[in-house]
N, C-alpha and C positions, 0 to 999 in steps of 0.2 A: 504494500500500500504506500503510496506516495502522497506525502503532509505536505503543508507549506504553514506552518502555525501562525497565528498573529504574535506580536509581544507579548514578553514573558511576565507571568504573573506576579502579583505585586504583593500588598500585604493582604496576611490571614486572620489576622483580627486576635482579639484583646484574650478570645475563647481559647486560643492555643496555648496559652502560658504553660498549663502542664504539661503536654508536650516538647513542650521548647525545652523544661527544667531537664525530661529526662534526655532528650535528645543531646543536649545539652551537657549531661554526664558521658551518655554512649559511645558518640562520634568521634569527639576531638584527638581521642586519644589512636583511635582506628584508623582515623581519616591520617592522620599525620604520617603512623608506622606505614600507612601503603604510598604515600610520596617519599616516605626515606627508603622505598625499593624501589623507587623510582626512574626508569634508564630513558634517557632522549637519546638516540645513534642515527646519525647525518650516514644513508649512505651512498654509493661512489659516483650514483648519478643524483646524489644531493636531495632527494626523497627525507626526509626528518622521519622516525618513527619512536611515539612516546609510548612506552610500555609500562603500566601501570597495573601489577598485581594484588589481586587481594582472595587468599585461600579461603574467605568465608563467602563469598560470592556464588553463585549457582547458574550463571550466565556471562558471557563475554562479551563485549563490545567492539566491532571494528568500525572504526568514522576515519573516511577521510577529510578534511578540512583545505577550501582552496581562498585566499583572502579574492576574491573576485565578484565585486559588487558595482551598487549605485555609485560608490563614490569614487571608481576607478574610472569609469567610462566616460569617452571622448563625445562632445558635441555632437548630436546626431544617431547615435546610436546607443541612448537610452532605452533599457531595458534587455541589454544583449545578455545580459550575466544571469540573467534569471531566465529568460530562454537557451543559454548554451545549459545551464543545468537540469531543466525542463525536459529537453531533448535527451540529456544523456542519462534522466532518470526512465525516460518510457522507451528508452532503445530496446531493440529488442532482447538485445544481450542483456538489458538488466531484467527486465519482467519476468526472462526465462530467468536468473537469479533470485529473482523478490521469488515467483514457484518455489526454489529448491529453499530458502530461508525457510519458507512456509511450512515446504514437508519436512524441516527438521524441526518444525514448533519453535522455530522465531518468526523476528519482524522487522522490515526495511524500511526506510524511506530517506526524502530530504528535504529539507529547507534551505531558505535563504533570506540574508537580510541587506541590508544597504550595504556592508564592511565584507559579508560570507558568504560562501555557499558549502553546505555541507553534507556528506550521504551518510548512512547509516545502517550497520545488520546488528540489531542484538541474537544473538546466538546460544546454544543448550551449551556449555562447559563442554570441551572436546572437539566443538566444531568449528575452532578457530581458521583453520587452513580458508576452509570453505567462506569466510568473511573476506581475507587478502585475496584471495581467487578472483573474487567480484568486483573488488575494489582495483584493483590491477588489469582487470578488460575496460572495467569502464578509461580507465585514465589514458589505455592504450591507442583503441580508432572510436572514432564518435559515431555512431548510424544512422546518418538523417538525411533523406531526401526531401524533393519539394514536398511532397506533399504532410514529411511529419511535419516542417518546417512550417508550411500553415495551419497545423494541427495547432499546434505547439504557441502561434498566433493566438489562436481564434479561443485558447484556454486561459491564455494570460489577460486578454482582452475580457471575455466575461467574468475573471476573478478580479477584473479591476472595477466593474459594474459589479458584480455582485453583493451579498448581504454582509460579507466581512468588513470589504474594503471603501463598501459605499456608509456602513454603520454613520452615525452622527458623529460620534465620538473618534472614530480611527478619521474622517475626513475631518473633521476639527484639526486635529494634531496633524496631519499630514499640510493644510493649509497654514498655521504656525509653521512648521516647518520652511513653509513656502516665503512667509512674510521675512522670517529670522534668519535665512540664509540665503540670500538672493546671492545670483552666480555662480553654485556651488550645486553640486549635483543634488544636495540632503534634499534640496527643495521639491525636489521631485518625486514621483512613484517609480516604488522598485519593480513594479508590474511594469513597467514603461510606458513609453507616449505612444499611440497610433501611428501616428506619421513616419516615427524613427523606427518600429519595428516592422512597417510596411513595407519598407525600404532596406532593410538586412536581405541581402543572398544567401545561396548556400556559403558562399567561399566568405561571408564576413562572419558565418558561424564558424566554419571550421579556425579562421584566421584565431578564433575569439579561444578556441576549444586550444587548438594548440601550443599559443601563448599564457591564457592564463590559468588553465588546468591543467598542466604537464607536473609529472611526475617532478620537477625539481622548483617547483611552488609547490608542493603539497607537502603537509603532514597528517600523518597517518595514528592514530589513538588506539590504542587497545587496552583496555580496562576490565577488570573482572579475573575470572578464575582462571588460570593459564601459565605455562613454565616460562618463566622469561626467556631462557637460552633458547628452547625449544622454539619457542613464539620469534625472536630474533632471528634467528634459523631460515623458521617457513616465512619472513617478512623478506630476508636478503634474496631465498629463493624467487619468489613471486615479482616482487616491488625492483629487487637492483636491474633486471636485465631492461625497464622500462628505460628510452632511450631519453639524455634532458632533450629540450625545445622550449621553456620559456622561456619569457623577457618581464623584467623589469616592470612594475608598477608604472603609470606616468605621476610624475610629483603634484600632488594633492592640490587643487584650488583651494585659495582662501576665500570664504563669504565675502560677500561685499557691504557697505555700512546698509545701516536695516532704512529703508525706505518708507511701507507700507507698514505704518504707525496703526492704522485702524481699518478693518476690514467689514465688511458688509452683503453677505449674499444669503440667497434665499435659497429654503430647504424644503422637500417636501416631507415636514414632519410638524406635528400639531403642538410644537413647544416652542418658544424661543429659547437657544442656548446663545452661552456665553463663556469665550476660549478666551483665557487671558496665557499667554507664553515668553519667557524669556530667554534670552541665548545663554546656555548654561556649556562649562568645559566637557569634555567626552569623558567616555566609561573609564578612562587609562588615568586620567587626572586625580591628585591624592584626595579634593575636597566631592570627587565622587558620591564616597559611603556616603560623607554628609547631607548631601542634596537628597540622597536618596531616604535618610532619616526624617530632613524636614519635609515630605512628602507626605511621611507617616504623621509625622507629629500633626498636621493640618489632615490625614483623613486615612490613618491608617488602621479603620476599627470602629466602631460605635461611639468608644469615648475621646477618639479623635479630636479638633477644633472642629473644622467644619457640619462635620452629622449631628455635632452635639451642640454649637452653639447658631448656625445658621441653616437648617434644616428643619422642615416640622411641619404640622397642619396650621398651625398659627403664623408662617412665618413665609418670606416670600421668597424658596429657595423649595423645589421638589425634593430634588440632590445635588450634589457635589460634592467634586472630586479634584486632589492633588499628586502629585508624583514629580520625578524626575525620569526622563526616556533619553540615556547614555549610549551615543554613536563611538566610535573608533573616533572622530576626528571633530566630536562636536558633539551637542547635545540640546536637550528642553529640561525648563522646568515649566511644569503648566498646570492650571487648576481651570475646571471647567463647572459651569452649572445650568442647571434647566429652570427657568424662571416659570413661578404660577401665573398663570392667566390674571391680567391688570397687576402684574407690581410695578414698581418704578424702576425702569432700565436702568435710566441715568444713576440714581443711590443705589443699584446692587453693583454695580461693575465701580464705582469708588470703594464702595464696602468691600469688594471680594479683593480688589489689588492690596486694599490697607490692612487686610485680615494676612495676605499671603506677605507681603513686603515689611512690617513691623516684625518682621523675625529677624531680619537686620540691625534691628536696633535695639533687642532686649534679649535676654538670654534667656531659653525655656527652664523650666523649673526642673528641680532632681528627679522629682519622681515620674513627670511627663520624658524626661529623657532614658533613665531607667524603661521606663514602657516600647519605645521606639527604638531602642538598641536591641530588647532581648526581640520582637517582631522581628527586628531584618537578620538577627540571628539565625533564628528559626527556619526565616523562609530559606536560606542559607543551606543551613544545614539540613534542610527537608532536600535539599538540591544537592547533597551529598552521598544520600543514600542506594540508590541504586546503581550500578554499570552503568547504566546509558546515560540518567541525570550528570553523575558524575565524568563522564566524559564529556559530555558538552558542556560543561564547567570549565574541567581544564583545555579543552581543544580553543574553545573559543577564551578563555584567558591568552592562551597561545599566542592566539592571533591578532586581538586586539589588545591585550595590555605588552605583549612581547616575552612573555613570563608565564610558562603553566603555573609556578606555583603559586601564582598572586591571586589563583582559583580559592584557596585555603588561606590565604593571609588577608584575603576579605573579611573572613572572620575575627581575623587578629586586630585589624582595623576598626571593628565593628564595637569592639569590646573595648576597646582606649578611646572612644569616642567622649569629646568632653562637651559641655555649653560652650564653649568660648567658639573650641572647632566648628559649630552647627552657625554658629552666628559668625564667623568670618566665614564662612562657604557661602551666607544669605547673604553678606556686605556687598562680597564680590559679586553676585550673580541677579539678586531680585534688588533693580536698580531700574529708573525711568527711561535712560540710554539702554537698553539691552530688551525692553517690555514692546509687545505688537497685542493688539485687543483684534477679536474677531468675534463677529455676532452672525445666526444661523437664523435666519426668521421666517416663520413659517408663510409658503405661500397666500396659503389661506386664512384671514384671522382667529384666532383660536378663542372660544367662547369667555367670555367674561364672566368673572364668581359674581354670586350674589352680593349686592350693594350693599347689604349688613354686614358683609363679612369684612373683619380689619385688617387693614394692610400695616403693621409694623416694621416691614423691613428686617432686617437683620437683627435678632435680639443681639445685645451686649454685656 
């Protein structure tokens, strides 16, 4: 089965604490002994292969990892990266693979996001060979004629109309994105534009396939139950004879200053919402964790700020929502809400900027930061437990922080966490110069509450 997931989930709320306490005992000590058996070996055609065992595991993980995204591609041929992966996930060489995963009682797939593109076999303990087997034809010839090639179109194209990627919410933040990094690929869908994927040939796919999926861009993850030597072994057998052929990333564009300060378009949905976003440093940057704390501290859970002090049947907020969304080369912080019928635009959108931007200038309290550390703990280490979780942890630390192990020292980060930290990471980031406002308003006007009913606005 072939996924394309949306963004990674966020926090789990206030209910997990016990969890958290015991996961919390469990892990750390576990997680850490399987990265000090840790081996990365470069080899001769420069393939990287992280080996990562752990004898309690009951399944093995093989992913390969190619940094081949939105934010590499040239003018024009937006959305090639998410179609050369597309292509080389429904080749036929891989389906006939995704079958034989199947009849061993595993499961394939892959995703991709603006910075990656990644495949995937989790596998029964034993059936490691048959993971680099698959992984090794894919990287070898790509199988795509015209017609998968408009296949492979006409998929990307209805997943960028469809219900995922059309949601209010993902076209919110995908439109921030647009506002807060003009020039710069982020601003765009990694499903691609029509125009530029119309206009890809076969030979701009292969071009695409052979530069930036070749075996010496790639690293290769294997996690879970498995003999390293052994496992090293059937990686050189498989993986070195692949011959190198890429090139070189092109060096990153820079954003350009933010222009469109305030945005305005219409939605066919029966609420007015309201995206507030600011241009925040990428997932690699140290004041990261933090951003990603005061996400939680404003709406990570019931007794969050916003569910709790600006949400309600008495009040003029349906819901809303904060976070931090961490690229390779950039990022958002953003808080978004659904306004009830007759409140005042103009006082929710000052209210919502001065609820999220006053974290700049006061330090949250011990026990509100105690709550938000042990959350992104959790969610953390619930991201540690499995084979597969945990290889997409460390494959994509890999690639975007430069460091597998800074998969695990997120945690170490997560736990030094102080007020001072959360409040320089808000100085720097939720500021006037860095803010785009965007409002979704419903085509149709949406019914008016009864004239008795009170409009207070935001309690405080």
């Amino acid at each position: 089965m072939v996924t394309f997931p949306g963004p990674r989930a966020r926090a789990r709320g206030i209910g997990l604490c016990l969890l958290a306490v015991l996961a919390a005992l469990a892990s750390p000590a576990h997680a850490q002994a399987d990265l000090s058996r840790a081996r990365l070996a470069t080899l001769k055609n420069g393939l990287r292969v992280l080996l990562v065992p752990d004898s309690t595991a009951v399944a093995v993980e093989v992913e390969s990892w190619f940094a081949a995204g939105l934010a590499d591609e040239k003018p024009g041929r937006v959305g090639i990266s998410r179609l050369v992966a597309g292509l080389m996930a429904r080749s036929p060489g891989s389906q006939d693979g995704a079958r034989q995963v199947e009849a061993q009682g595993g499961n394939s797939g892959t995703f991709s996001s603006p910075d990656l593109a990644c495949f995937y076999e989790t596998l029964p303990a034993g059936s490691l060979e048959l993971g680099l087997k698959l992984e090794a034809g894919r990287m070898k010839t790509l199988e795509a004629g015209a017609a998968a090639l408009d296949a492979e179109r006409a998929r990307l194209a209805a997943e960028r109309r469809g219900r995922a990627e059309s949601a209010p919410g993902v076209r919110g933040l995908q439109r921030l994105y647009a506002a807060l990094y003009p020039g710069h690929p982020y601003r765009l869908p990694t499903t691609g534009v029509d125009a530029d994927l119309a206009r890809l040939t076969e030979r701009d796919v292969a071009d695409q396939f052979r530069s930036r999926f070749a075996p010496d861009q790639a690293l290769v993850t294997v996690v879970g139950r498995f003999e390293p030597d052994a496992a090293l072994k059937l990686a050189r057998s498989w993986l070195e004879p692949l011959p190198r052929r890429g090139t070189a990333a092109p060096a990153p564009s820079a954003p350009g200053p933010i222009r469109e300060r305030r945005v305005s378009e219409p939605l066919d949905f029966n609420l007015r919402l309201l995206f507030v976003g600011w241009r925040a440093p990428g997932e690699g940057d140290p004041d990261a964790v933090a951003l990603d704390a005061l996400g939680r501290v404003l709406s990570g859970g019931t007794v969050a700020r916003l569910p709790s002090e600006a949400v309600g049947p008495d009040r003029d907020l349906l819901f809303a929502q904060a976070g931090y969304d961490g690229r390779a080369r950039g990022g958002l912080f953003y808080a978004y809400a659904a306004l009830r019928p007759g409140a005042d635009s103009v006082a929710v959108e000052k209210d919502l900027i001065a609820r999220v931007e006053k974290l700049a200038g006061e330090p949250i309290a011990p026990e509100e930061l105690e709550r938000v550390k042990r959350q992104a703990e959790v969610a953390a280490l619930f991201g540690w437990q499995a084979a597969h979780d945990r290889s997409l942890a460390l494959g994509g630390a890999a690639l975007i922080d430069g460091d597998y192990r800074s998969a695990w020292s997120r945690v170490d980060r997560v736990r030094a966490l102080a007020a001072a930290d959360l409040q320089r990471a808000a100085a720097r980031t939720l500021k006037a110069e860095t803010r785009a406002v965007l409002w979704l308003v419903p085509t149709a006007p949406a019914v008016a509450p009864p004239a008795a009913r009170p409009k207070p606005g935001f309690a405080r």
